[in-house]
Phi, psi and omega in degrees: 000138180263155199306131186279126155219163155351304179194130180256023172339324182312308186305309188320281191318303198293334159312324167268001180324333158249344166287324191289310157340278181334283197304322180306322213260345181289320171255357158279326169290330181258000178048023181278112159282319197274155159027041170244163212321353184285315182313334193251329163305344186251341181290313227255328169293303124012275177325291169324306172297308164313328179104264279259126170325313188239143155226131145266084167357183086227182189289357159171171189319294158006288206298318188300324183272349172261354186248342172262358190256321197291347192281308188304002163072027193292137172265151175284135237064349172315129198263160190215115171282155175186172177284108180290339165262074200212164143297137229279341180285031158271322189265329187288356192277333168302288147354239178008308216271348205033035152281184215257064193289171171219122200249133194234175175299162172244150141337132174274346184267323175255005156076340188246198180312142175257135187278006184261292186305306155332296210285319187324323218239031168277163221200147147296347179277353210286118164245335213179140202256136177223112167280158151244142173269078186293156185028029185104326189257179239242156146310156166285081238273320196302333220261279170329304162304344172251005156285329197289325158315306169303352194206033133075041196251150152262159180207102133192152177355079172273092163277019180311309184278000189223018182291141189095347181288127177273135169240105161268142195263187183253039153251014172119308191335141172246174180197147157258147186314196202020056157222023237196230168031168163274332161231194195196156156215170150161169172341184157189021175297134164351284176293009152312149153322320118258117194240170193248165177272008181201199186278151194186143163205185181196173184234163157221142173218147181268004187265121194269302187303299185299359168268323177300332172280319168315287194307331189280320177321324214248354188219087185038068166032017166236110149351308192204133197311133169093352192221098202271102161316289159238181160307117177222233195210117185282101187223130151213159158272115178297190175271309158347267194313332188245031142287324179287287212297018174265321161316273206295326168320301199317293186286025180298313183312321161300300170326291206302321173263352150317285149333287211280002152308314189295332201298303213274317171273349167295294224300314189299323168274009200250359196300137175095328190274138185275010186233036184193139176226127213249176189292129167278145143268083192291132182000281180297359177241160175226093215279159210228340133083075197275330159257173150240115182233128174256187196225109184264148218206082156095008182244150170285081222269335182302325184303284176347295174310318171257019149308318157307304212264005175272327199253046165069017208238118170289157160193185204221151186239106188249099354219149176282331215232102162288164203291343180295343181263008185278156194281332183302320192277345185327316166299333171270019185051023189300348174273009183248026181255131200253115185253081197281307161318313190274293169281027176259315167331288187340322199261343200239336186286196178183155165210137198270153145352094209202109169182178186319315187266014206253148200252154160322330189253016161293320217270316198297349206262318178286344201259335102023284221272304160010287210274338202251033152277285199305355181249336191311000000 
């Protein structure tokens, strides 16, 4: 059996190992490092998988969610909602930014923004909403898009863990997530679900002004080399990296059925048990399961964790410190905020192994040492 980890990019690569290989030596050979024709070939492919009119690069998720709040013209103080159970660059780019964060509860069951708290915790200051799509599954994106409607909000969409999630809507209709918004962003960090060999992101919006302020924003506030408009910013995507991810694209859908195969064999051996709660899926997602994450009931979970880790099986905790309790927020008093939903998560998840390569007899050694902590 080969040594278990988190993410097996290796294993990944060496399977694509000659398409990728190909593509490398093709912009080594053509020296474009910067903007060269490989970035618009993975933009213009991208655009395609997703639906969306526009995709704009930049240089990693961060960026992508601090270039979509700066297109919006937001003033300081302006409050910006999200979700306090989230990874901290969704609320620190608000922060950066001396906009407002405002942190609202998540579904105890989807891990994501809840919509009675959302609406709760609008404001007149309140401009603009960013769901996150945790762990591979969809925010409740129709229920949000009509409060934002109702109050006259922007959205948008941190698809970093969930780019390929189909969000059905409830006339049938489908959309992927971060196209649903006016803007979507994300990652391409290695362990994404398309992931880059280094760092790498993009936005998507179906809005032709708002893609045009993204690009002059993401490439020094200029329109035209030398004639800077605003303040914007230095993000691109190299040519390298969208050269690999225009390769790993062809095969996300195959990643994606990987995950919910690996997905799908946790959940059956784990069936049943009352002191485990396996990842929900809800109606409307088609969760694509950038984590797997449980939710333990009455088990000791730090023991768990290094009970795994004597017998070599990594896991993870997303995330111990929600964002309202982080010390970066402490001026909004965010720590005084009382999240009952949010810190019961805090105390209870867990995330096993979860990626393309992971083999049938990985899963029976993890979900084995799992069940036999959880019975001692």
């Amino acid at each position: 059996m080969r040594p278990i980890q988190m993410v097996d990019t290796k294993t990944q690569y060496h399977k694509i190992k000659p398409e990728v290989d190909k593509a490398v030596l093709e912009v080594m050979e053509s020296t474009a490092f910067i903007n060269g024709k490989q970035v618009q070939d993975f933009t213009d492919h991208l655009s395609v998988y997703l639906g969306a009119r526009h995709v704009i690069p930049c240089a990693n998720g961060t960026d992508a969610l601090q270039i979509a709040m700066m297109a919006l013209g937001l003033q300081p103080g302006d409050e910006v909602i999200t979700p306090s159970f989230t990874y901290i660059a969704t609320t620190e780019v608000i922060a950066l930014l001396k906009l407002t964060p405002v942190f609202v509860e998540v579904d105890a069951q989807t891990f994501c923004m809840d919509p009675v708290s959302l609406e709760n915790a609008i404001t007149p200051k309140t401009k603009a909403i960013v769901p996150v799509h945790l762990y591979g599954h969809a925010a409740p994106m129709e229920p949000i898009m009509a409060i934002a409607k109702k109050y006259n909000l922007f959205v948008i969409e941190d698809n970093a863990q969930a780019i390929g999630c189909d969000y059905q809507f409830a006339d049938g209709s489908k959309k992927k997530t971060g196209t649903i918004g006016h803007m979507g962003t994300t990652s391409f960090y290695p362990s994404k679900n398309l992931g880059a060999f280094g760092d790498g992101g993009a936005i998507f919006t179906d809005n032709s002004e708002l893609a045009g302020k993204l690009k002059i924003i993401a490439n020094h506030g200029q329109s035209k080399r030398y004639y800077h408009d605003v303040v914007g910013c230095n993000s691109r995507l190299d040519t390298l990296q969208a050269a690999i991810l225009d390769i790993k694209l062809k095969h996300l859908d195959e990643y994606i059925g990987a995950r919910r195969k690996a997905a799908d064999a946790y959940d059956k051996a784990f069936a049943g048990l009352s002191k485990i709660k396996t990842p929900y899926r809800a109606s409307y997602s088609n969760h694509v399961f950038h984590q797997y994450t449980l939710i333990l009931d009455g088990v000791d979970r730090d023991g768990l964790k290094q009970f795994l880790e004597e017998n070599n099986i990594p896991s993870m905790i997303y995330y111990p410190v929600p964002g309202h309790k982080q010390k970066m927020f402490a001026q909004f008093a965010s720590d005084a905020l009382v999240m009952p939903i949010t810190d019961w998560l805090t105390q209870r998840v867990i995330s096993l192994p979860i990626h393309t390569e992971l083999e049938d007899e990985q899963i029976d050694f993890i979900t084995t040492t799992v069940l036999k902590f959880i019975n001692k």
